[in-house]
PANUNU-966549 format. One record per residue (C-alpha): residue number from 1; y, x, z. Coordinates in nm, 3 decimals. Example, Ala and Ser with C-alpha at 12.3 -4.5 7.8 and 13.67 -1.06 7.14 Angstrom:
2
(1,(-0.450,1.230,0.780))
(2,(-0.106,1.367,0.714))
END
This chain:
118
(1,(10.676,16.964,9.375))
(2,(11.037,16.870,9.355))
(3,(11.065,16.698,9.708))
(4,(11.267,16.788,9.993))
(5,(11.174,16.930,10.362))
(6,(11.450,17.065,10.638))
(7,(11.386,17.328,10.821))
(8,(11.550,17.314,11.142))
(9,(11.673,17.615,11.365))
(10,(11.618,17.722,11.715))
(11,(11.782,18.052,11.868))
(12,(11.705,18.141,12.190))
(13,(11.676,18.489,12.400))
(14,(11.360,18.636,12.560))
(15,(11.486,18.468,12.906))
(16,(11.423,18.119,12.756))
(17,(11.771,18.036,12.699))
(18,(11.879,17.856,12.413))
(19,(12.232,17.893,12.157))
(20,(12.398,17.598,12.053))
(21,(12.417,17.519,11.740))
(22,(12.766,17.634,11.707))
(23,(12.655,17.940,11.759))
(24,(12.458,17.997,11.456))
(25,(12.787,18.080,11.259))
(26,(12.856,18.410,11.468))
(27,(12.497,18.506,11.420))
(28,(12.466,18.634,11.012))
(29,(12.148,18.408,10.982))
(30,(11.999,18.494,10.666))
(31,(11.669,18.309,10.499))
(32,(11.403,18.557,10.332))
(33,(11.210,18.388,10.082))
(34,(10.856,18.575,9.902))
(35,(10.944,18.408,9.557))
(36,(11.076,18.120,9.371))
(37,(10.877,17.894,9.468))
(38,(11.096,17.693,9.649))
(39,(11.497,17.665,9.661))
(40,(11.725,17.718,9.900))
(41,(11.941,17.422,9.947))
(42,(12.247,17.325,10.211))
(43,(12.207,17.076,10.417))
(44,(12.373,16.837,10.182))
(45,(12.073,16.921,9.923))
(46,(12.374,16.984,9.669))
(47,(12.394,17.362,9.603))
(48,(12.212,17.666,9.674))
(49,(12.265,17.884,9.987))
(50,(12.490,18.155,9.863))
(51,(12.321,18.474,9.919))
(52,(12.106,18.282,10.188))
(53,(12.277,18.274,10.443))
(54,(12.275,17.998,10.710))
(55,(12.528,17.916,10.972))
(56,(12.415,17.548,11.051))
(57,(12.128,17.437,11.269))
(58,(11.905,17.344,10.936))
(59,(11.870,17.402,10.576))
(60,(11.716,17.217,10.304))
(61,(11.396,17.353,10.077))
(62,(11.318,17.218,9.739))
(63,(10.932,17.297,9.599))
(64,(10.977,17.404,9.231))
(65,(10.701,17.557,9.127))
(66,(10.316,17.533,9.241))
(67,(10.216,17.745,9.472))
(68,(10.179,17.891,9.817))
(69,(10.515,18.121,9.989))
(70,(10.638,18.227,10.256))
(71,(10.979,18.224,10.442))
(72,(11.131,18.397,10.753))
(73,(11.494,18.390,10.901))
(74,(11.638,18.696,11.030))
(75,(11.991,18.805,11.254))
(76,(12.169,19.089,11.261))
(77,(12.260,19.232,11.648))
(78,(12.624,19.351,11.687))
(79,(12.372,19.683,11.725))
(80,(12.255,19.626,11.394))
(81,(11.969,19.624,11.455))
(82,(11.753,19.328,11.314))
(83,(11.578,18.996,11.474))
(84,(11.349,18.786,11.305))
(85,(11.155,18.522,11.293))
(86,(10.796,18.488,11.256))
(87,(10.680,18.414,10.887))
(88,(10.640,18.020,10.805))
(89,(10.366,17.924,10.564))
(90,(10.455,17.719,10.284))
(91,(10.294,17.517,10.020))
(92,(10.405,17.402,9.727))
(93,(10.132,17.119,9.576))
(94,(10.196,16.839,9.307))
(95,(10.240,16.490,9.459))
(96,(9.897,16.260,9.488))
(97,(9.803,16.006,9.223))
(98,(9.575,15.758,9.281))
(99,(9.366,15.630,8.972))
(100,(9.274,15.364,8.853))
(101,(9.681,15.327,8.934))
(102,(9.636,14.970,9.101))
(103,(9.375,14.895,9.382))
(104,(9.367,14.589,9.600))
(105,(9.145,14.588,9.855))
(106,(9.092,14.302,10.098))
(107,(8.979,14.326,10.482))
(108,(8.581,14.395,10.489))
(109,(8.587,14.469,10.085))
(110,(8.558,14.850,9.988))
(111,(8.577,15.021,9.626))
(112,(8.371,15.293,9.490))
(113,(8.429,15.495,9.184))
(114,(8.156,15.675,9.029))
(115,(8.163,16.004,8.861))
(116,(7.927,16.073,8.636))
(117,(7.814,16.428,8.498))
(118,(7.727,16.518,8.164))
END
């Protein structure tokens, strides 16, 4: 919850052949998002995506909220008719603590904590 991840982009055609990045601005690259989850950001993490739309070989996402999404890009063909990507997974989770908050363990030593039920 409020780190960053990129998500970097790959287009290719059925024959195996990849575009180059440059590319990805002739393309009308848009991210789909299930919820608000996560955020959207440019690649400089500074502002939203405006109206999602990507024409660089990566984007930022920002987890807001708990909670599992999902996200998918898609193109339009000069055909109109739509490409996209398969769905990616994507987790949202608070970050770990460890407690008691400072543990120093030596080589051969170990630490147990016990839990005890009432």
């Amino acid at each position: 919850e409020g780190s960053l991840q990129t998500i970097d982009l790959l287009a290719g055609t059925n024959g195996g052949s990849s575009f180059h990045a440059s590319q990805f601005v002739y393309m009308n690259l848009h991210v789909h998002v299930e919820d608000t989850i996560i955020e959207l950001l440019d690649t400089d993490s500074l502002s939203s995506l405006v109206g999602r739309h990507v024409n660089a070989p990566s984007f930022k996402i920002k987890g807001r909220y708990l909670g599992i999404t999902t996200l998918y890009v898609s193109a339009m063909q000069r055909s109109g008719h739509v490409v996209q990507s398969q769905a990616i997974r994507v987790e949202v989770y608070k970050a770990p603590r460890i407690h008691p908050h400072e543990i120093f363990l030596l080589p051969g030593a170990s630490y147990v904590e016990r839990l005890i039920s009432l």
